[in-house]
N, C-alpha and C positions, 0 to 999 in steps of 0.2 A: 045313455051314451050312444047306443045303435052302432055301436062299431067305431067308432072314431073317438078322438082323442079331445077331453076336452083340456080349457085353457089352462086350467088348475094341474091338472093331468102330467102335460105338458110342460110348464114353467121349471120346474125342480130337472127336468133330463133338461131342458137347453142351459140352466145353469148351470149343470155337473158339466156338462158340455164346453161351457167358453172355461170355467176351472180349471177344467181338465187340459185343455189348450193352451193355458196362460203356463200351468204346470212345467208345460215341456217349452214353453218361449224362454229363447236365451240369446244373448247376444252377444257375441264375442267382446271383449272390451276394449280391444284393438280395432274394431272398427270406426273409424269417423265417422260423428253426426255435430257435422257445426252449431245444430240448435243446441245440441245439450251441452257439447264443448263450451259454448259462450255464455250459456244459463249456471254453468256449475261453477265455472271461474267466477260470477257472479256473484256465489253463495260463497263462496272460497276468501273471497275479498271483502264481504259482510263480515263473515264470522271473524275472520282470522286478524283485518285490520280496521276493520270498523268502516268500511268507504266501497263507494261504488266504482272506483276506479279499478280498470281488474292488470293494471301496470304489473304488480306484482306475479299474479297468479301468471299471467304473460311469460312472462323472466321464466320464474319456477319452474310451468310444467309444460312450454312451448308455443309456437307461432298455431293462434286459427284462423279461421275465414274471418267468421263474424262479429266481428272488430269495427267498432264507432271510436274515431278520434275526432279531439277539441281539447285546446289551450293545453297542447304537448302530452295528453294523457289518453290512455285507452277506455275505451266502454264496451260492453254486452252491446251491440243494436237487435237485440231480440227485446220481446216484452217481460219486465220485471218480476212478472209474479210466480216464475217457476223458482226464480232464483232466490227470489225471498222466503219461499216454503222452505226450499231448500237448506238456505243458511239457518232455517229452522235447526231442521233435523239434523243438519252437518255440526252444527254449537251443540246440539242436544249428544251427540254420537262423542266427540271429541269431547266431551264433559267426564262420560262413562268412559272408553275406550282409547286405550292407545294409538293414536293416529301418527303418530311421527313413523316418518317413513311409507307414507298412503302416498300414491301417482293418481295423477285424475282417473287413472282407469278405477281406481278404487272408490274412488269420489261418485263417478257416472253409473259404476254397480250399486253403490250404495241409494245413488239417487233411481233408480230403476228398480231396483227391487221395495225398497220403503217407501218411494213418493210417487212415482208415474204409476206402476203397475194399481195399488192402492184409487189414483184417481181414477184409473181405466177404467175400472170396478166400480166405482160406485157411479159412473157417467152410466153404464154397463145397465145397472140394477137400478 
């Protein structure tokens, strides 16, 4: 090794490392981020009425940005595939657990903590 670190060596501290990072990453849920706003109204409108229209979720849990209209009905204009994970986990979550009474902040934690953080990681590794 002659003093230095090799790659093997190394791999396992810069993992602990970004771990250890993501550990203390948090994000207030009160903050706005119109991607995930419009991806989880998304998942919200899957699970809950079976449609891509996110009319509802609108109503419900308030006005976003990122808002696609056509033929008098609201859309996600982000790309579909977060929110499809998402209505995964969200039908799979409300299956087990009591959700009545959840705000999108609960929705955007849920999605943050079990689905992004998760992808981050394995993009990551």
């Amino acid at each position: 090794m002659q003093g230095t670190w090799t790659r093997r060596a190394r791999a396992p501290l810069i993992y602990g490392a970004v771990l250890a990072l993501l550990a203390y990453s948090w994000m207030p849920a009160k903050v706005p981020c119109p991607n995930e706003e419009s991806r989880a109204y998304l998942a919200i409108a899957l699970a809950e009425h079976g449609t891509v229209r996110i009319d509802r979720p609108f109503r419900e849990y308030g006005k976003i940005q990122d808002v696609s209209r056509s033929g008098g009905h609201r859309y996600t204009d982000k790309a579909p595939g977060t929110g499809y994970l998402g209505a995964g986990l969200y039908g799979l979550v409300r299956l087990a657990l009591d959700t009545d009474g959840w705000g999108i902040a609960d929705v955007l934690n849920l999605f943050r903590t079990w689905l992004m953080i998760p992808i981050g990681l394995f993009g990551f590794f």
